[in-house]
C-alpha positions as CSV (number, residue, x, y, z in Angstrom):
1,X,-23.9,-23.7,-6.2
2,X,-20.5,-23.3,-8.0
3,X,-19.9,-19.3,-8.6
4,X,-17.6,-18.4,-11.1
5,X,-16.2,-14.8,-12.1
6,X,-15.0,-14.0,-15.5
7,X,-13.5,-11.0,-16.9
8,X,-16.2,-10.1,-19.8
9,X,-15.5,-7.8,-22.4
10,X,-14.1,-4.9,-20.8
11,X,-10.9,-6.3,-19.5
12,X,-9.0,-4.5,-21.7
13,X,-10.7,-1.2,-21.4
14,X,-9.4,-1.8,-17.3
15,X,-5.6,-2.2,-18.4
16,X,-3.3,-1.3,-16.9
17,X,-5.0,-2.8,-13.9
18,X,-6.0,-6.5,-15.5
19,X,-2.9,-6.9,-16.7
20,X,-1.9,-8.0,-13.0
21,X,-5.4,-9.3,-12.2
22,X,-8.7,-10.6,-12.8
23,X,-11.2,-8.3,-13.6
24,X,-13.0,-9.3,-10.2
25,X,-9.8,-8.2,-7.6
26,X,-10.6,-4.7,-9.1
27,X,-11.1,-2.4,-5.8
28,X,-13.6,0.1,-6.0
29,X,-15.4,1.0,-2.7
30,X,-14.3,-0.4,0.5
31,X,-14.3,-4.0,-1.1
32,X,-13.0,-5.8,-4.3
33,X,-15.6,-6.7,-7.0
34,X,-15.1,-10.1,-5.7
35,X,-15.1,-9.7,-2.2
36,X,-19.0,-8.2,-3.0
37,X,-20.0,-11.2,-4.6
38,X,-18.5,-13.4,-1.8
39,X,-20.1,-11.2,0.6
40,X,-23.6,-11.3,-1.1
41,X,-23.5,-15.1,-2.2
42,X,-21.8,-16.6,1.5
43,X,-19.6,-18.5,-0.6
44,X,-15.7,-18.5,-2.4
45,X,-15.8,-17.9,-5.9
46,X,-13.0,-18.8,-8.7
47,X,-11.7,-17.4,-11.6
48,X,-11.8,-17.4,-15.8
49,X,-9.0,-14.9,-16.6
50,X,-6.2,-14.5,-19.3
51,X,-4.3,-17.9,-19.3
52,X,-1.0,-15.9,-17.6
53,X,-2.7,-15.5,-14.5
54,X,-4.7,-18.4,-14.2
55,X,-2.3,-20.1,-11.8
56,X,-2.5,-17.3,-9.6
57,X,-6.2,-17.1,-10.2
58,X,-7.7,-20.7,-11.0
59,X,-10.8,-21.7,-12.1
60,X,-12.5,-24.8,-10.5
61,X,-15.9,-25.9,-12.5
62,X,-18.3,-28.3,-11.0
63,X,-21.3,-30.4,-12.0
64,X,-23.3,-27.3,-12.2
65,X,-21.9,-23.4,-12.4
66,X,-23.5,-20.0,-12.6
67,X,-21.2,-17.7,-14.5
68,X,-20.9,-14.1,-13.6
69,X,-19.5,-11.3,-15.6
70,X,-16.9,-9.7,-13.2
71,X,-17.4,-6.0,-14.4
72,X,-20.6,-5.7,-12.7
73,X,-21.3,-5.3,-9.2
74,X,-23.7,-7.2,-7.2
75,X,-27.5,-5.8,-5.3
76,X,-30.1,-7.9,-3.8
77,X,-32.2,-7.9,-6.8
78,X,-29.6,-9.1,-9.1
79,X,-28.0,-11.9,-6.5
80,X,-32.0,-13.0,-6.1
81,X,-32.3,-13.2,-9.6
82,X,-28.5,-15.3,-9.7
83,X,-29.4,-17.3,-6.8
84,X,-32.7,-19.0,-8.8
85,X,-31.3,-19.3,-12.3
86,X,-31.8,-22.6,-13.7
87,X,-30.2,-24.5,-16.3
88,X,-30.2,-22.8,-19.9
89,X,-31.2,-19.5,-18.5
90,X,-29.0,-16.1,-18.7
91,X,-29.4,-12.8,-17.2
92,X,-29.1,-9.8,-19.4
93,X,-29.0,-6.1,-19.1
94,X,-29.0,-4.1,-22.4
95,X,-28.1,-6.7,-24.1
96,X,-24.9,-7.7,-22.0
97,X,-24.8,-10.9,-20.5
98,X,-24.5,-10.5,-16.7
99,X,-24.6,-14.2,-15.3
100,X,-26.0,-17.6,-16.9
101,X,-25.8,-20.9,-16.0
102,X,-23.8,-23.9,-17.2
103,X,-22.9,-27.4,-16.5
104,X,-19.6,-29.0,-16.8
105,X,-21.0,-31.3,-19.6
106,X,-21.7,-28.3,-22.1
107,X,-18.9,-27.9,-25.1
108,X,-19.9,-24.3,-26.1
109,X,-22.4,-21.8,-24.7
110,X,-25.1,-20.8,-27.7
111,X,-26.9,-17.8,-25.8
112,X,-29.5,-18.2,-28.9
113,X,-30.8,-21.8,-26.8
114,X,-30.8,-19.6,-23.6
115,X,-34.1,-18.3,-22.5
116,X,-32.9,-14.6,-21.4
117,X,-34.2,-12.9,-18.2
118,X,-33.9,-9.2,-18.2
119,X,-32.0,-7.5,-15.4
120,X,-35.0,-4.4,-14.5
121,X,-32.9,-2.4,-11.8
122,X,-29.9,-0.5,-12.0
123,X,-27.0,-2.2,-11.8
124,X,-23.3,-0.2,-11.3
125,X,-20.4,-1.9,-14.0
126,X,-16.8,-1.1,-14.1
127,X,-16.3,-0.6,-17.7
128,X,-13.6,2.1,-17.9
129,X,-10.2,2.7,-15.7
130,X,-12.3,5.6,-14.5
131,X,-15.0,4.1,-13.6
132,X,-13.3,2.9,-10.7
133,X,-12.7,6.6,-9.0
134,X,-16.0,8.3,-11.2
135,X,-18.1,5.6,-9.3
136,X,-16.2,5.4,-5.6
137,X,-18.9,8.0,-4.3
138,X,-21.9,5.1,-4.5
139,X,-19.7,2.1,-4.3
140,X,-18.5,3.6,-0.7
141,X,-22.0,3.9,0.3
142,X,-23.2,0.3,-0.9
143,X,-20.3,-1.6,0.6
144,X,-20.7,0.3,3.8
145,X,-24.3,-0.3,4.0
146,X,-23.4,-4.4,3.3
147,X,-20.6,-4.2,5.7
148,X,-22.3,-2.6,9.2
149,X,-25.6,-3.4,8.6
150,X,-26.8,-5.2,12.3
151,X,-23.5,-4.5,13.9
152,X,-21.9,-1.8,16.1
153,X,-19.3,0.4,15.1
154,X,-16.1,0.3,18.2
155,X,-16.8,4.4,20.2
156,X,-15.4,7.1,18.4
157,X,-12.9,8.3,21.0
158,X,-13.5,11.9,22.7
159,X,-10.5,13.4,21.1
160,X,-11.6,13.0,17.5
161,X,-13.4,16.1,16.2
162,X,-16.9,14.9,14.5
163,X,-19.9,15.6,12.5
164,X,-22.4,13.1,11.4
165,X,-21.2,10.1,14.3
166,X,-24.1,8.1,12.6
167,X,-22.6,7.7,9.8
168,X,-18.9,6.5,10.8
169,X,-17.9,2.5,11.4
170,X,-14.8,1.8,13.1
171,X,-13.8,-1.9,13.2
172,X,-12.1,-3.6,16.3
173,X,-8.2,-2.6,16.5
174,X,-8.4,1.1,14.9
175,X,-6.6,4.2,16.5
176,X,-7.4,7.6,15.7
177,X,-7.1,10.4,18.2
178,X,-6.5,14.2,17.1
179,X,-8.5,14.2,14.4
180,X,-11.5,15.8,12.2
181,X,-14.1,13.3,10.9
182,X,-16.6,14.6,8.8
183,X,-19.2,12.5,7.7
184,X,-22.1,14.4,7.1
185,X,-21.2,14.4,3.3
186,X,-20.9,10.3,3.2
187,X,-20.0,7.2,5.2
188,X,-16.6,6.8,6.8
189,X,-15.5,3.3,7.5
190,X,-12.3,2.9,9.5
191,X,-10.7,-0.8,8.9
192,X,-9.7,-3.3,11.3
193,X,-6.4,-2.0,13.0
194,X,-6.3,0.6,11.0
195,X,-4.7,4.1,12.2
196,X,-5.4,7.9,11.7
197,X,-2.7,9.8,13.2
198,X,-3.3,13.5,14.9
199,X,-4.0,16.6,12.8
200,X,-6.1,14.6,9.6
201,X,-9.0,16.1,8.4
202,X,-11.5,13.9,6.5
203,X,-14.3,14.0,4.7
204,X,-16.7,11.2,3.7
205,X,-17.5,9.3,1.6
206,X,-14.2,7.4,2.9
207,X,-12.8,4.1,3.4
208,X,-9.6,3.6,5.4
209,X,-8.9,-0.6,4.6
210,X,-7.6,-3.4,7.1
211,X,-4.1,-2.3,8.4
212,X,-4.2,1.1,6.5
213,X,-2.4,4.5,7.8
214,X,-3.3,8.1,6.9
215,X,-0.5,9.9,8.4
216,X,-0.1,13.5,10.3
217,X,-2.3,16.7,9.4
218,X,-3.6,14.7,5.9
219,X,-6.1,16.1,4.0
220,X,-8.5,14.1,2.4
221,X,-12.3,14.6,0.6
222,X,-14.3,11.8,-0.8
223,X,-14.8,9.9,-2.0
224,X,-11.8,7.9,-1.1
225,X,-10.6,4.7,-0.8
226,X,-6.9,3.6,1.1
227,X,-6.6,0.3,0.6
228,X,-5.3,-2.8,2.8
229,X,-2.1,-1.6,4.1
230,X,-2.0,1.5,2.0
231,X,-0.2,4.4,3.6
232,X,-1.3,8.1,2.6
233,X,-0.2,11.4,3.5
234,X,-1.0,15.2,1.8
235,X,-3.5,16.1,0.2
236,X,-6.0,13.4,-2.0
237,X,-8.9,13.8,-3.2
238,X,-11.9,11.5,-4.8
239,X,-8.9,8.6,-5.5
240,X,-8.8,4.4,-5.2
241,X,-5.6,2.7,-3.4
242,X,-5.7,-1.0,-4.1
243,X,-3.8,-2.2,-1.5
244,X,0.0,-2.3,0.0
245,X,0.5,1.3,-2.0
246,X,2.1,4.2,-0.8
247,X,1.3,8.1,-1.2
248,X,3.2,8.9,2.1
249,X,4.2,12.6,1.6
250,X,2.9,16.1,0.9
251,X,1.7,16.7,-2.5
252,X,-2.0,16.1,-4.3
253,X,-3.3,12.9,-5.5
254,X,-6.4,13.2,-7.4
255,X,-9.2,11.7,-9.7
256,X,-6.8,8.8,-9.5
257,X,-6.3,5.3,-8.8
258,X,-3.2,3.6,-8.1
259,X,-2.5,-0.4,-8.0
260,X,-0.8,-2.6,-5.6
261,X,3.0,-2.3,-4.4
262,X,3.2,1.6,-6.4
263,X,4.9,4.5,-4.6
264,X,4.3,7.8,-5.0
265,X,7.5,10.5,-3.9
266,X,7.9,12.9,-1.8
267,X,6.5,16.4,-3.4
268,X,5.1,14.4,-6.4
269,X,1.9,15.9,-7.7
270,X,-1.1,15.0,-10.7
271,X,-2.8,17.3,-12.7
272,X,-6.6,16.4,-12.4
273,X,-8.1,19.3,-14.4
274,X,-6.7,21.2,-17.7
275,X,-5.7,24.5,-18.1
276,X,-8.2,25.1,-20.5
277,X,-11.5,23.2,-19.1
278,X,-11.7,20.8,-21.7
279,X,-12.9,17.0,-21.3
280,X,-9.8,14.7,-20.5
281,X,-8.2,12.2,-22.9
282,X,-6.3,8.9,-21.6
283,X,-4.6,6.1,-23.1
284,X,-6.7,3.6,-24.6
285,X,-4.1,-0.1,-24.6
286,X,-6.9,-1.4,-27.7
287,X,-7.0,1.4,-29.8
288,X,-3.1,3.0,-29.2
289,X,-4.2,6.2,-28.9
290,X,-5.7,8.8,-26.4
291,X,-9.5,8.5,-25.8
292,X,-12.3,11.0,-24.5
293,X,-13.1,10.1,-20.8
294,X,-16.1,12.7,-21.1
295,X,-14.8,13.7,-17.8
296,X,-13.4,17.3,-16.8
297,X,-11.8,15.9,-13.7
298,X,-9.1,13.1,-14.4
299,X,-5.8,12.2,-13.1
300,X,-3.4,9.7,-12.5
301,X,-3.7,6.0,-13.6
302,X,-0.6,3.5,-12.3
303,X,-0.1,0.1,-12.5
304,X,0.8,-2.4,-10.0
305,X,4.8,-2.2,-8.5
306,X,5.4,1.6,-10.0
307,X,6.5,4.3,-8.3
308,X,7.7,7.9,-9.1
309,X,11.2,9.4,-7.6
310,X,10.7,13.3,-5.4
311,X,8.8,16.3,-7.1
312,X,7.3,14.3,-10.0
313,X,4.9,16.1,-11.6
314,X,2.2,14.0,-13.5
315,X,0.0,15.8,-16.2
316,X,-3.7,16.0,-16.7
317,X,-4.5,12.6,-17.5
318,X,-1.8,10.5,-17.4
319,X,-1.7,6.7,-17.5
320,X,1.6,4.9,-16.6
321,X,1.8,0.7,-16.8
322,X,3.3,-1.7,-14.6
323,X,6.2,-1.7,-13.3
324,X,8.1,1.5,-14.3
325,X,10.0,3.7,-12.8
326,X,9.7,7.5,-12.8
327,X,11.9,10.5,-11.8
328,X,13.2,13.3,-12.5
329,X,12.8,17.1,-13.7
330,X,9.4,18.4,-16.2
331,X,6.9,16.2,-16.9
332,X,6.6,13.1,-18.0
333,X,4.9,11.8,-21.1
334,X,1.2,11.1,-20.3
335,X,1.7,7.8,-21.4
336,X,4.3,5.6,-20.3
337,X,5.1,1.9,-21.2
338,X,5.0,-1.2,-18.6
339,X,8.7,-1.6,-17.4
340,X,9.8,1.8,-18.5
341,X,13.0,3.5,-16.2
342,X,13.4,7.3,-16.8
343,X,11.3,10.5,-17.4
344,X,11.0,13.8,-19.1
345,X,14.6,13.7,-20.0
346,X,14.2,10.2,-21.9
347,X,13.2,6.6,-20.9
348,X,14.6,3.0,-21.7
349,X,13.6,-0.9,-20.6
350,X,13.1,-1.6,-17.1
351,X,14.8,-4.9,-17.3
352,X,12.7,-7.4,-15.4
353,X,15.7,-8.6,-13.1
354,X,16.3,-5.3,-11.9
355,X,12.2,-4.8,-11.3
356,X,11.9,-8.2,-9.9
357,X,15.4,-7.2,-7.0
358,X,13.2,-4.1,-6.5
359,X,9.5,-5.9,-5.7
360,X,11.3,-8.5,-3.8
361,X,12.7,-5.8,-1.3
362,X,9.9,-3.7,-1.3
363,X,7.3,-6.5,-0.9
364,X,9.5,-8.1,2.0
365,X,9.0,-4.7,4.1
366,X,5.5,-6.0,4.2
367,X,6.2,-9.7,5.2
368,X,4.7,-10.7,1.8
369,X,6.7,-13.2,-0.3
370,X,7.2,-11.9,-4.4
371,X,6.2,-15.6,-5.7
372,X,7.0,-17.6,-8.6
373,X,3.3,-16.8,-9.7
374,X,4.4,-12.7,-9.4
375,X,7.1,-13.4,-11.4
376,X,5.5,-15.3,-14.1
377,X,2.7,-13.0,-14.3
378,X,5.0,-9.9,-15.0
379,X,7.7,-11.6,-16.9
380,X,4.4,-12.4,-19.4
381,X,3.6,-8.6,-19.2
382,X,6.9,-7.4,-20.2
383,X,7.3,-10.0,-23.3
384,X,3.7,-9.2,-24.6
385,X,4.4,-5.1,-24.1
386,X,8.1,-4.8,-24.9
387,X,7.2,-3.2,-28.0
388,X,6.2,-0.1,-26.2
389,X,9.2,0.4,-24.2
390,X,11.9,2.7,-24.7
């Protein structure tokens, strides 16, 4: 069978994120949404996304397809359900579509001809940006469970201070030596070639990626997630690195999530909790204004290739695009555009050739090649938004 994600109706309510990427390459976990499915199904999956991205992300439709919506990750009772769907048949859970099948010969998808099979089990979705820290606890603990289940974890090396052994994977490659594992509050999975260097003290649920670092004497609670070549220092608590991100430094980093190719300075710190206890707003890209998260705890939201100069200091709540650059003295607004240079003292356009000079250096440290695709996809981001910077 032909498995394809789409982005559903939240993708949106997940910018700044999606505006770099499918719906399904959100991170949340120690996986991707799609890497789940893959994982679940056996099999590659492909992409309906925004038109802008589609070359980077393509779509290839067979014969016969089963759709899936992209916001909601996969358990055995839902993939069971997936895996015997048969033509003009749709899987629903209050009142959402989840997955349905199709066939390449079908102009238009009336759900009204559908016979619709109710989803009975719980089933997590990534419907808000905060979803993606809020829900990083259980996502942790499933992916873990998908990812060690029948194998053996490499010995925890007699140096490493531990509680809860039982509960700690460390894939093939990995060095950590020095160190305090504690994972009696909630798995810790240490990636392939992955390193934790002397004097870090952790606590589960964690997930150090493929090729990640957490540097000397870090502090870190759960649940947290350091993406594929993500590099972390100070102190961070219950936060989501995508991937090839950087929080090298002293300072906190909390109730946050950070895209690909951001990094954060030196010093820099986020506000996760008001002065006065009240519920935290955050830019909503829909509506233009500031929504209720109905959390308390709530920090920092940053789009792919931005980064933030020494000392920043990021308020309760803030949400910052793609591509801009932050520095210097007070606090920034807790909203700033995609491709915005400047801070408290006043912004204006990041011009994309300067962005593009920056991503192209920055990426290159990594050996990974800033594409004609990257550059399409962001040059598309600044035209749509460029009535937001200043």
């Amino acid at each position: 069978m032909n498995y394809i994600l789409y982005d559903g109706s939240v993708r949106n309510a997940l910018l700044p994120f999606t505006f770099t990427r499918p719906v399904a390459d959100i991170r949340v976990g120690i996986l991707t949404i799609r890497e789940k499915w893959e994982k679940y199904l056996g099999t590659t999956t492909t992409t309906i996304t925004e038109e802008y991205l589609s070359e980077k992300y393509p779509m290839v439709e067979m014969e016969e397809n089963i759709l899936i919506n992209a916001s909601f990750c996969p358990n055995d009772i839902l993939v069971e359900m997936i895996q015997f769907l048969q033509p003009n048949q749709a899987i629903t859970l209050n009142e959402e579509i989840v997955a349905f099948f199709t066939k390449d010969t079908q102009d238009e998808i009336d759900f009204d001809k559908y016979e619709l099979l109710e989803l009975e089990a719980d089933c997590m979705q990534i419907e808000h940006t905060w979803d993606i820290f809020q829900k990083n606890d259980q996502a942790i603990r499933d992916d873990f469970e998908l990812l060690t289940q029948e194998r053996k974890s490499q010995p925890i090396p007699s140096t490493v201070n531990v509680l809860g052994a039982e509960n700690i994977f460390i894939e093939e490659g990995a060095v950590l030596n020095f160190c305090t594992l504690n994972a009696q509050t909630g798995p810790i999975y240490i990636g392939k070639n992955a390193e934790i260097m002397e004097g870090s003290v952790i606590r589960g649920p964690f997930a150090l990626c493929e090729d990640a670092q957490v540097k000397l004497a870090t502090k870190i609670y759960g649940a947290t997630t350091v993406g594929p070549h993500c590099r972390v220092g100070g102190e961070i608590n219950n936060s989501v690195l995508f991937a090839y991100s950087n929080k090298g430094h002293d300072g906190f980093l909390g109730n946050a999530v950070l895209g690909e190719w951001c990094n954060i300075g030196a010093d820099s710190n986020n506000s996760n909790l008001k002065n006065n206890y009240e519920v935290v707003k955050l830019w909503n890209y829909d509506l233009e204004r500031f929504e209720s998260t109905g959390l308390q705890f709530c920090g920092l939201m940053m789009g792919d290739h931005s980064k933030c100069g020494i000392n920043t200091m990021f308020n309760t709540g803030t949400v910052i695009g793609v591509s801009a650059n932050i520095f210097g003295a007070g606090f920034p607004r807790n909203y700033i555009p995609n491709f915005t240079w400047g801070g408290a003292q006043g912004t204006q356009a990041y011009l994309p050739k300067k962005a593009f000079e920056t991503a192209k250096i920055v990426m290159s440290r990594r050996n990974v090649e800033f594409s004609a695709h990257d550059e399409d996809i962001l040059t598309h981001v600044f035209n749509e938004t460029k009535e937001w910077q200043k």
